[in-house]
Structure formats: structure tokens, C-alpha cells
N, C-alpha and C positions, 0 to 999 in steps of 0.2 A: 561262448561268453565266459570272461572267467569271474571269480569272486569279487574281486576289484568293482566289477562291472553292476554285480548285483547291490552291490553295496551303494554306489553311487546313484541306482536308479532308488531305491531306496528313500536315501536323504532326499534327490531328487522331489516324488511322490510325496516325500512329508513335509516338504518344504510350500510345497504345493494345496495339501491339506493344513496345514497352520495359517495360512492367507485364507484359505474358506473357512476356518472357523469365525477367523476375525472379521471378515467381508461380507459371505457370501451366508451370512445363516444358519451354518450346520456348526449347532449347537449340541445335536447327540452325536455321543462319542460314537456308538456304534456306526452310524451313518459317515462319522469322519472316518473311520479305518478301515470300512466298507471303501472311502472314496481313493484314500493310501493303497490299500491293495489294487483295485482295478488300476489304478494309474501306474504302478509298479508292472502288473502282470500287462497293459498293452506297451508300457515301456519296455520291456524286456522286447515282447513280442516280437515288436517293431523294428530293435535293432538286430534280433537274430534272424525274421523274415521278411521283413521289406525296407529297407537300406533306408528309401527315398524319404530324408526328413521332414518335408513339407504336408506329406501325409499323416505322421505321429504329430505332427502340430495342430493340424486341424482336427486331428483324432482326441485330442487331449482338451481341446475348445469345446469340443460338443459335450467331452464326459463332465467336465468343472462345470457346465451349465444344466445338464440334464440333472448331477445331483443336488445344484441351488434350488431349480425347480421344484423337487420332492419338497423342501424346505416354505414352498413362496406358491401365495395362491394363483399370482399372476406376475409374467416373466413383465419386465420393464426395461426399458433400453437403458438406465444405468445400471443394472442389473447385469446387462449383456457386456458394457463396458468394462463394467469391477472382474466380469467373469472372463474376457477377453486380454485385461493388459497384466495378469499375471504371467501368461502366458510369453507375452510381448517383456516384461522382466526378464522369463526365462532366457527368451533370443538373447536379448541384450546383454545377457551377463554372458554368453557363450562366445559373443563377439567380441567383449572386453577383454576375455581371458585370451582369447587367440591375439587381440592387442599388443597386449600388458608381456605378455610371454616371448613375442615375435621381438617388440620392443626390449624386452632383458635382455635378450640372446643376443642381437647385435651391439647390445654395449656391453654384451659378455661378462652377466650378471649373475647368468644362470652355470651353478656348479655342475662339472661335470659327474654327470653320474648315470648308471646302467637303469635308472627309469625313466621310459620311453616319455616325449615330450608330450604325448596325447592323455598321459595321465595327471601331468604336473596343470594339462592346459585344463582338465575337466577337474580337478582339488580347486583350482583358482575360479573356475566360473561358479561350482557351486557353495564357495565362500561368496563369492560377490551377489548373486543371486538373493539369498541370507541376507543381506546385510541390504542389498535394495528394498527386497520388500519389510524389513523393519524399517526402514527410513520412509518407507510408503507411509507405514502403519501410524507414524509418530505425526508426519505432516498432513494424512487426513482429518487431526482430530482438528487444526486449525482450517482446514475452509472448506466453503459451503459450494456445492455443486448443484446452481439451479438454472440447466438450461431444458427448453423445450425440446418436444421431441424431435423436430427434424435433426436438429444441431445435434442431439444422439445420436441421431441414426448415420449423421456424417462424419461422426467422432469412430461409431462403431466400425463404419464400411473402412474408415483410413488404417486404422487399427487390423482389420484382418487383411488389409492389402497387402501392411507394412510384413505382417505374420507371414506373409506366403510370398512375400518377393525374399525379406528376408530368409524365411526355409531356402529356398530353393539355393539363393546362392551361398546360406553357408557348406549344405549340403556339398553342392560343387566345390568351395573354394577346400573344406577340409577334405575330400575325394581328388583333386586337382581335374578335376572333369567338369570344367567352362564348355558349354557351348551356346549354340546362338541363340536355340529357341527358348533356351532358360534364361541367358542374358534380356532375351527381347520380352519375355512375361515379365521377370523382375522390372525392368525400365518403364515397364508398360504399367505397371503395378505403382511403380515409385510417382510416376507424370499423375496418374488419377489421383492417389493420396496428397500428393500436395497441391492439388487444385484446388480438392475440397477443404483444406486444411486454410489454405487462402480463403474461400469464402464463408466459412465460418466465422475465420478471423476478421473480414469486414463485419459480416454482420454484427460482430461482438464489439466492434468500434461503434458501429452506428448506434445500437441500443447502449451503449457506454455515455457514449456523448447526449444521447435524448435522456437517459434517467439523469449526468451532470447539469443539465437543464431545469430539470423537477426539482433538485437540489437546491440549486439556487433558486429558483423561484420558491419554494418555499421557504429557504432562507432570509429570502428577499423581505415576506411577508413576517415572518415571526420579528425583524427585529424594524423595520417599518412599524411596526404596532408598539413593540419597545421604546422607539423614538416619539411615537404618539402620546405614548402614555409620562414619556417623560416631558414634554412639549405643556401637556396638558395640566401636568404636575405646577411646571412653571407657571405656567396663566394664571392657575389658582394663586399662587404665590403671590406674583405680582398684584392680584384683582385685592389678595390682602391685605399686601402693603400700600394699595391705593386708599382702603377705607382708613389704613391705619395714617395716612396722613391729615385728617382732619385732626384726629387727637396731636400731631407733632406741631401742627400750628397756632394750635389752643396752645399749647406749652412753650412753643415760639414767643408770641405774644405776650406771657406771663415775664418768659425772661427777658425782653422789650423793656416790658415797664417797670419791674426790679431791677435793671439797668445790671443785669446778671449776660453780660454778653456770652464771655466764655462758657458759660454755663448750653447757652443756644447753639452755640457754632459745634459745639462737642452734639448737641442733640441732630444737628443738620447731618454731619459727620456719620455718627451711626447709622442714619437714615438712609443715606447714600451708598454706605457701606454692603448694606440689605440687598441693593441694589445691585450690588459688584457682578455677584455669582450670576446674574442673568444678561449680565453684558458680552459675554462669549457664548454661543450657540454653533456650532457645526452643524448642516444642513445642506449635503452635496446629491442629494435623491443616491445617495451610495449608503442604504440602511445599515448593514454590517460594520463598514466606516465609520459612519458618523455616531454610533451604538459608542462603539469601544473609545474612540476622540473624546464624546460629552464626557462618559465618565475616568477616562483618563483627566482632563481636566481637569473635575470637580474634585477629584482627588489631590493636581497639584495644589488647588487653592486651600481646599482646606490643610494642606499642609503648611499652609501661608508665601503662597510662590505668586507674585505678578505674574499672570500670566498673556500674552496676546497672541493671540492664533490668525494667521492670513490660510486661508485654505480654496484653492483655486483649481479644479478638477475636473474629470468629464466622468458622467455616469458608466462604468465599466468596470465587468466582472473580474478585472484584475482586483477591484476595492474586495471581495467576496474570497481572497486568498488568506487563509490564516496565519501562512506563512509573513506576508507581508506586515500583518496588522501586529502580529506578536514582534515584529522587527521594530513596529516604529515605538510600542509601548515598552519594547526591550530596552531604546535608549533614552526615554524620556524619564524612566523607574531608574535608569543609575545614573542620570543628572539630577533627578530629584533629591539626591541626599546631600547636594551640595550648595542648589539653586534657590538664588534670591530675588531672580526676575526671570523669564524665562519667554522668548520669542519662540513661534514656530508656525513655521514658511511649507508649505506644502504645493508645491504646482506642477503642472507636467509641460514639454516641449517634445512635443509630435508623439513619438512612441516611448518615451522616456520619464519616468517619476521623479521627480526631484525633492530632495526633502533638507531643510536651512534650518538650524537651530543653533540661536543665540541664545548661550547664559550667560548670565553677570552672575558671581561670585564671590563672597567675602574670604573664601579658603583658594589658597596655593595649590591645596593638591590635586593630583593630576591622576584623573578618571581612568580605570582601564576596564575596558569591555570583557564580560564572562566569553568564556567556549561556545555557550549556545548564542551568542552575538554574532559570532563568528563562523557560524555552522548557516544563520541565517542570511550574513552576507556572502556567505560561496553559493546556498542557494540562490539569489536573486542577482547574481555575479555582479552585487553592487559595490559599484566604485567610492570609495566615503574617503574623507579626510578631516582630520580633526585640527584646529590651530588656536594656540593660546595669544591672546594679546590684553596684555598688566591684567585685569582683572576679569576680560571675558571670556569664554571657549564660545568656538563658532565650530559646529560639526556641520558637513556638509556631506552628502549621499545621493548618488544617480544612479538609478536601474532603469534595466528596460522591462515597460512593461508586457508580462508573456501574455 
């Protein structure tokens, strides 16, 4: 072995131990340059006494867990995983590099020069190595890894399959020594790992789909109770304005006989007025819907906008998409700056939403939708069309519902 060699086992080893400080526990220094030396000294070992790299893989597996171990009172299968896919980094950057290099060369990239390509191919893996496991380091701190144990223990077994198909046939492919019984473990190795890699993968649909269920349903409940309570709010209201019409008739009557009409007609007026805001109600058993509709409403009106709502719809969890709900309140928030009466048609035909808005308008100017309008119609690959005619805009929007 020459210096070169030591050198790179080295970096190697320490590349190795900076992932176990950060992952794996080994928090004393002495323990981590204890785990840099032995990883250096069976990496040496290995490439000067026993060639076969599948063996220094699984050698280097058992030492990066043996010394988490000293660190942890009890081993855990994600444990064994964190101390398993650094490992599976290493392959991977060693494959890249023989890639990346294979690839240069035929497009005659790589300058010529008298150092030999297995040293330029092993500078390029242990840069990329580097540089995976920081991009590991940086995307663990965003997500959360909570699966049961089996689901470890199928993550773990695919993971050291992957480790010892891939050994074996880098081993051969950098040696040029293919033969069957390694091709046939490798193959053998790749069919088991992706089975279970499949059935993890259902499983992890199924319990996907049952917790999006829990979701909604309690969804469903928090704003069903929201609707309650605004429902309830109403009654009161109305139960008020019913006692308050004995006092409107007494004062009817007054203006009657002071032959004070207008004075009456203006009292009727106001009364009826009271009245307005409880004359549109949204109520589709779609609680998330009909939550954001009432007070989308209440808001056109108190901005002083006629409003009438048709809304005609079937119970379904497409109503339960925020994407959709923020699309329909995206375009009734930038008609509202303009609108002096305001229609809106909501129905579906078979698997399709349909959404109809008529504004009348005292201004000319002509409406133009933000980026995130836009970002919501390519998500809901809704077909919309706008058309002025003298003094009304009619937008009109079909999607399907997913």
C-alpha cells in the first residue's frame, strides 16, 4: 500500500466517525478517535489481506455499531439503521465515482495525465461521500422517523442486502472478475430487498390512508361544531330580533297616527335590513365548506355586497381540501374589491365541480388574478374562464373532483 492509500483510508475512517458523532452518540472524543483508528487499521488491513470487499463491509457494520453500543444502554433498530446506511453512503459514493469518471472519459473530459484513473475514481468517491452524509445531516433535522419495529427490522435486513449485493459486485466489477455465483447472490440479494421494500411500502399506504381518515374525521368534527355554534349564534339573534318586534310595532302604530309615514317605512326598512344577514346560510353536511362559505359571506356583506349564494353539492371529502377552499375564497377576496352585487353558483355534474360567479360592477376595471390563483388552478387542473359583458363579469370554473 502506498501513502496515497493511507491517506485516503484515513479521510475515509474520519468521514465515518463525524457521522457517529452526529448520529450515532459518541459524544467523547476519545471514544471517537478510538472508533477513527480501528476503522483505519481494519481498512488498511483488509485491503492489504483480504481483497474480498464484501467482507471489510460487513466488518466495518458490526465495528460502527459495536461502538454506538458502548454509548446506548440498549441497541434499537433505528439505531441499527442510522448505524447501517452510512455504510450504504460509503457504497454509494464509490459507485457514483466509478460513474461520474466512466462517464467523463467517454466524453473525454478527463485530462490526460500519468495519475492512474483508480486514484482520481477514489478523490471523487470520497468527496461525494462528504458531501452525502452532510446533506444526510442537514435533511434529518426536518423529519420525523416513527415506524414500528417490524418496518425497521425490513428497512434494516433491505439495507444490509443492498450492502452485500452491492460489495460483492463492486468488488468484481472493479477486479473485472464477474462470475455466476456472485452475480446469482447479488440478484438473489437485489429480488429479496425489493420485495420487502414493496411491502413496507403498502403497509405505509395503508396506515397513510387510515390516519388521512382520522384527519378528516376529526376535521369533520371541529368545524361541525364551528358551524354549530355559528348556527346557534344565529337563533339567538333572530329569537332577539323577534322580541324586538313588538317594540317596532308600538312605533309603527305611533307613526300611523302622526300620519309620519316615511318616518315608518324607514323603521320597516331597518328591521328587514337585521334581517338580511340571516337570509344566506350554507349548510351542504360539508363542515369545512360550509365553515369558510358562511364567513366568506358575512364578510362580503359587511363590506356592503348583495349577495346570493345557490350551492348545490354532495357530501365528499374533496369539500375537506384546503387547496380547493382557498381557490374558491381566492376569487371571491379579488372580486370583492370591485363588487356591488355578487351571485354564486356552486354545483357538481358527476365527478366534476363547477363553480359560476356573477358580478355586477360600477368600475371598468378588469380583474387580474395573483400567481397563487394560478398555482391553485394548475393544481386542480381547473378549466376557468372569465367574460365581461357592459357592466357584469361572469367567471366561470370546472374541475374534477380528485
Amino acid at each position: 500500500m502506498s501513502a496515497f492509500d493511507y491517506i485516503i483510508n484515513i479521510i475515509e475512517s474520519s468521514i465515518i466517525g463525524l457521522y457517529s458523532y452526529k448520529f450515532l452518540n459518541i459524544k467523547d472524543m476519545k471514544k471517537l478517535i478510538l472508533l477513527i483508528i480501528t476503522l483505519f487499521i481494519e481498512i488498511s488491513l483488509c485491503n492489504i489481506y483480504i481483497p474480498t470487499g464484501w467482507i471489510l463491509t460487513i466488518l466495518m457494520v458490526f465495528t460502527v455499531i459495536l461502538w454506538g453500543k458502548l454509548n446506548l444502554n440498549n441497541i434499537t433498530i433505528e439505531f441499527l439503521f442510522m448505524s447501517i446506511i452510512v455504510i450504504v453512503f460509503d457504497m454509494i459514493a464509490n459507485i457514483l465515482a466509478m460513474a461520474i469518471y466512466v462517464l467523463l472519459d467517454s466524453l473525454q473530459l478527463i485530462l490526460e495525465t500519468n495519475i492512474p484513473s483508480i486514484v482520481i475514481m477514489t478523490i471523487f468517491s470520497k468527496i461525494i461521500f462528504l458531501s452525502i452524509v452532510l446533506l444526510f445531516a442537514n435533511y434529518y433535522k426536518s423529519i420525523e422517523m416513527k415506524l414500528d419495529r417490524k418496518k425497521w427490522s425490513s428497512i434494516v435486513l433491505v439495507l444490509f442486502l443492498l450492502l452485500l449485493s452491492g460489495g460483492i459486485l463492486i468488488q468484481d466489477l472493479s477486479l473485472n472478475n464477474l462470475n455466476e455465483r456472485n452475480t446469482l447472490i447479488s440478484i438473489l440479494s437485489i429480488v429479496v430487498a425489493s420485495f420487502l421494500i414493496l411491502r413496507v411500502y403498502n403497509k405505509l399506504l395503508i396506515e397513510n390512508e387510515e390516519k388521512m381518515k382520522v384527519i378528516l374525521k376529526n376535521k369533520e368534527i371541529k368545524y361541525k361544531k364551528a358551524n354549530y355554534d355559528l348556527i346557534s349564534k344565529m337563533c339567538e339573534d333572530i329569537s332577539n330580533l323577534q322580541h324586538y318586534l313588538r317594540y317596532i310595532l308600538m312605533m309603527e302604530q305611533g307613526c300611523i297616527e302622526k300620519h309620519e309615514y316615511e318616518k315608518g317605512l324607514e323603521l320597516i326598512k331597518t328591521y328587514l335590513d337585521k334581517f338580511d344577514k340571516f337570509k344566506i346560510i350554507v349548510n351542504t353536511n360539508n363542515p369545512y365548506f360550509d365553515f369558510n362559505m358562511n364567513n366568506m359571506i358575512s364578510e362580503l356583506k359587511e363590506y356592503g355586497i348583495d349577495v346570493n349564494v345557490i350551492v348545490a353539492i354532495s357530501q365528499n371529502d374533496f369539500y375537506f381540501n384546503n387547496e380547493y377552499i382557498e381557490y374558491i375564497l381566492n376569487i371571491l377576496k379579488t372580486y370583492k374589491a370591485i363588487a356591488t352585487k355578487m351571485t354564486i353558483n356552486i354545483q357538481e355534474n358527476k365527478k366534476d365541480n363547477l363553480i359560476n360567479i356573477v358580478v355586477q360592477s360600477n368600475s371598468n376595471k378588469k380583474i387580474i388574478f395573483d400567481k397563487r390563483f394560478r398555482v391553485l388552478a394548475e393544481t386542480f387542473n381547473a378549466q376557468y374562464v372569465v367574460k365581461y359583458v357592459d357592466n357584469l363579469i361572469v367567471f366561470k370554473s370546472i374541475q374534477e373532483m380528485m
